[in-house]
C-alpha positions as CSV (number, residue, x, y, z in Angstrom):
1,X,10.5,206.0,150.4
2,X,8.2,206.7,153.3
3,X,6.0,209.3,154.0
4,X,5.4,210.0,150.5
5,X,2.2,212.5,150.9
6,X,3.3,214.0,153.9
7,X,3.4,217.0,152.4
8,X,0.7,216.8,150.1
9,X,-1.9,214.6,151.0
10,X,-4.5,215.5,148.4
11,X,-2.0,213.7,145.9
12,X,-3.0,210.3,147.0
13,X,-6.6,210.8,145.6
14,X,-4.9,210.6,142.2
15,X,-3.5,207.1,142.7
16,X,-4.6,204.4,140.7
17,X,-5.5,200.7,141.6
18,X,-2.4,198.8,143.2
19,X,-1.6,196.6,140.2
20,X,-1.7,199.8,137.8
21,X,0.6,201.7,140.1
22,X,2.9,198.3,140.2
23,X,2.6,198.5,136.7
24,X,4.5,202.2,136.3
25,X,6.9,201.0,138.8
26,X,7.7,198.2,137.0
27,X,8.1,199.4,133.7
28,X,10.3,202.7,135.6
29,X,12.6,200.1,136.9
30,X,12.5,198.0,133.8
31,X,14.4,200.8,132.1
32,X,16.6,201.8,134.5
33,X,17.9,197.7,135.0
34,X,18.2,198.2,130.7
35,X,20.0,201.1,130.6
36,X,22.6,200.3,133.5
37,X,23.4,196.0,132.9
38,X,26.7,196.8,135.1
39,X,24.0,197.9,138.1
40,X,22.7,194.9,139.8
41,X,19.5,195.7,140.2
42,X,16.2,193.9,142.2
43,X,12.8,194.4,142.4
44,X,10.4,193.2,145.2
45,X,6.7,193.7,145.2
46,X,4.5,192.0,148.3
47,X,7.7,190.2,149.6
48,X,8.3,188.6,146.3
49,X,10.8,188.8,144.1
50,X,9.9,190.3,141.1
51,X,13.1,189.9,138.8
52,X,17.1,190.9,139.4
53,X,19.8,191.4,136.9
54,X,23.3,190.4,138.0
55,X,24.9,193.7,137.1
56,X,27.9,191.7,135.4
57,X,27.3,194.1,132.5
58,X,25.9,192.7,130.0
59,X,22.9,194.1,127.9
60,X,21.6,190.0,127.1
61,X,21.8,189.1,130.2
62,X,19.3,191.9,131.7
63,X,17.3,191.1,129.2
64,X,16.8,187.7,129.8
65,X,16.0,188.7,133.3
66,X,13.2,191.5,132.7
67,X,11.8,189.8,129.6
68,X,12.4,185.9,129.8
69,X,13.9,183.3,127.7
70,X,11.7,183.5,125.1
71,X,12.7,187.0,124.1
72,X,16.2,187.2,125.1
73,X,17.0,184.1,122.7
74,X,15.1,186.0,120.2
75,X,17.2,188.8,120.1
76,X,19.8,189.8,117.6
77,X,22.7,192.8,118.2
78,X,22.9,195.9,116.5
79,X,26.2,197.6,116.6
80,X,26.4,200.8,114.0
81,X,29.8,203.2,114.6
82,X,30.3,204.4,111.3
83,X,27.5,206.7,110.9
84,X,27.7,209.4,107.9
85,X,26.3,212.2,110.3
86,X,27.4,214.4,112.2
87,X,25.4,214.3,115.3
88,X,25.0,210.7,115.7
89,X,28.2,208.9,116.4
90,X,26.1,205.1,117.2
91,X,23.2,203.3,117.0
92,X,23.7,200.0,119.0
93,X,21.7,197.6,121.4
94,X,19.4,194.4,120.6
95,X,16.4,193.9,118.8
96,X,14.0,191.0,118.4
97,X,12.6,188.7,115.5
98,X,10.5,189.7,113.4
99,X,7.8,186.7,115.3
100,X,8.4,188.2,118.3
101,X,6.1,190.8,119.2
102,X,3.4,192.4,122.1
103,X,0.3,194.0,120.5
104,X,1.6,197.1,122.2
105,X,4.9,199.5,122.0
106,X,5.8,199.5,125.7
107,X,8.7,197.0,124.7
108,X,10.1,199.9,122.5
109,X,13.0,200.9,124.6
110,X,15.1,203.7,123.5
111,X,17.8,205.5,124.9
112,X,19.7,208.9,124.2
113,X,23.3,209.1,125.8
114,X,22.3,206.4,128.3
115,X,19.0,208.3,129.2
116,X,15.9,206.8,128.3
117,X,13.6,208.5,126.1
118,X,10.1,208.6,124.3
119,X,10.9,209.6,121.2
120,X,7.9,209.1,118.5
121,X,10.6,209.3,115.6
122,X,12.9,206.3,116.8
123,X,9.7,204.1,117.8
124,X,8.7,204.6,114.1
125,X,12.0,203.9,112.9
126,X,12.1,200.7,114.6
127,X,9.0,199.6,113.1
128,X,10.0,200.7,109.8
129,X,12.9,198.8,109.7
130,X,10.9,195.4,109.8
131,X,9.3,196.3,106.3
132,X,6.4,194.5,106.1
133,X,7.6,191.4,108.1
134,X,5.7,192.3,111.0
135,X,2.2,191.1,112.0
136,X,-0.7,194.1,111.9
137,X,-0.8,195.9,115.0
138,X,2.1,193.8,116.5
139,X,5.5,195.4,117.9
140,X,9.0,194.2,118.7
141,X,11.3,194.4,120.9
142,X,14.4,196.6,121.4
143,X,16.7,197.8,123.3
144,X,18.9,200.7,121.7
145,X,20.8,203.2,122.6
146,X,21.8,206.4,120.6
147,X,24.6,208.2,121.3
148,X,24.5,211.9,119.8
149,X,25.6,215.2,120.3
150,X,24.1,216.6,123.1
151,X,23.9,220.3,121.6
152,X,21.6,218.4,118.9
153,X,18.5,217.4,121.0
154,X,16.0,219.3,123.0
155,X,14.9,217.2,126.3
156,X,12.8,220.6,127.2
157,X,9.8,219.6,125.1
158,X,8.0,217.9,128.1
159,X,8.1,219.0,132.1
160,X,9.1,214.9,132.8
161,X,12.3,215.2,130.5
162,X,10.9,212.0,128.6
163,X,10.5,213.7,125.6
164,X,12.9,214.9,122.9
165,X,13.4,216.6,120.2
166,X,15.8,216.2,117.4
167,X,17.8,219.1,115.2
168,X,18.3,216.5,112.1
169,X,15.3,214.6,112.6
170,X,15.1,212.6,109.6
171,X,18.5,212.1,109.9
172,X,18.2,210.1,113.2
173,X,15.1,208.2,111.3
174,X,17.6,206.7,108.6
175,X,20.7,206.4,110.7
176,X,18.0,203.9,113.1
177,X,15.9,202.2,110.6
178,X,19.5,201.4,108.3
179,X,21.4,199.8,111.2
180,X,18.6,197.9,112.2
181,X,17.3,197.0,108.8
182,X,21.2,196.2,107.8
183,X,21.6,193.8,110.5
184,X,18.2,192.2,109.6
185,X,18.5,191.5,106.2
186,X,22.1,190.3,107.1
187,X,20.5,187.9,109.8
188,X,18.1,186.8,106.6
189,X,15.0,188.0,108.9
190,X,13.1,190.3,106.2
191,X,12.8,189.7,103.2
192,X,11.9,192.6,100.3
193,X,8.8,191.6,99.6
194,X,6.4,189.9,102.1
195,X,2.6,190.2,102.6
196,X,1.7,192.8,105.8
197,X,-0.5,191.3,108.4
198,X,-0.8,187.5,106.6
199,X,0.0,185.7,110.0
200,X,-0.2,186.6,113.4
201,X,2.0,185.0,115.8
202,X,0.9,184.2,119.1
203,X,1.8,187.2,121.5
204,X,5.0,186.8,123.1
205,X,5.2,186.0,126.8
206,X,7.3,188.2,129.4
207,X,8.7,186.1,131.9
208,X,10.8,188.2,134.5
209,X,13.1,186.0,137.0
210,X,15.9,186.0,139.0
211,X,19.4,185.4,138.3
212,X,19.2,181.8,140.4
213,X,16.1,181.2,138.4
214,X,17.2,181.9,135.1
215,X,20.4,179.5,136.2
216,X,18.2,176.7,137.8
217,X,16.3,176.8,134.5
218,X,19.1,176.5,132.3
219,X,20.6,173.5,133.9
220,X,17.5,171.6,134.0
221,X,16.5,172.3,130.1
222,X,20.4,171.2,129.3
């Protein structure tokens, strides 16, 4: 992109600092890396490389890449077909233990028909899912992907098309939180009982790499 303010130079008032405008960037091309695995995609900042996904399609993979070992070992699959309604036909992608968490919900990735989305009702249906097994004012991670009838969701709540809005919306709350809580209890990660808040896990790191250095790393630890 060049030239970017050609047009409207006023606009570049508005920007931020460099590292916060990185920062948007970063999380923009985060999401697109997550939502496309079969896409090999890079991203350079200053001449450096900031982390690439091999495109080989695989979900784990690009994971490991944007987030680090440390959370890509931590994540467990969630792969719900059988849904009893009408409008959602699956809930699938990865999600974290319940110890590995960021104090904030930027690692809440969801995604509508391979689109990603803010949705406040599938953030909350994440977190729900975990019970009481996570730490106060901590957050997991996830990846997942909803695919649902189209004529069932309104993307015209918001001018950036980030936003939705759901026909059956406590309908896509229960399909979520069940497939995730499902796969969690069968994974023996929550428990039904368990005291809110009691320990607090250090914060998980995000490591973003390469494919060579994610390779180069593996060998060595083996």
């Amino acid at each position: 992109v060049s030239e970017l303010f050609f047009n409207t130079p006023a606009r570049r008032k508005f920007l931020k600092t460099t590292a916060t405008e990185f920062d948007h960037i970063n999380t923009v091309v985060t999401q697109y890396a997550l939502a496309n695995p079969d896409v090999a995609i890079t991203l350079e900042h200053n001449d450096r490389e900031v982390f690439a996904t091999t495109g080989r399609g695989s979900l784990e993979s690009a994971v490991l890449s944007v987030y680090g070992r440390e959370v890509a070992e931590s994540m467990m699959s969630i792969e719900a077909r059988d849904i009893d309604n009408g409008n959602i036909k699956a809930v699938e992608g990865l999600i974290s233990h319940p110890e590995t968490t960021r104090s904030t919900r930027q690692y809440l990735s969801t995604f509508i028909n391979g689109r990603y989305v803010e949705a406040r009702v599938l953030r909350e249906a994440i977190i729900d899912a975990y019970g009481e097994q996570l730490a106060a004012d901590r957050y997991p991670f996830a990846v997942l992907f909803l695919d649902i009838d189209p004529g069932s969701i309104d993307i015209n709540v918001h001018p950036r098309k980030m936003e939705v809005r759901f026909d059956t919306e406590t309908a896509v709350r229960d399909a979520v939180t069940g497939s995730i809580r499902e796969a969690l209890l069968s994974a023996g990660l929550i428990r039904s009982r368990a005291p809110r808040g009691q320990s607090a896990p250090a914060e998980t790191t995000i490591t973003q790499s390469s494919p060579d250095v994610t390779t180069e790393n593996t060998e060595s630890d083996t």
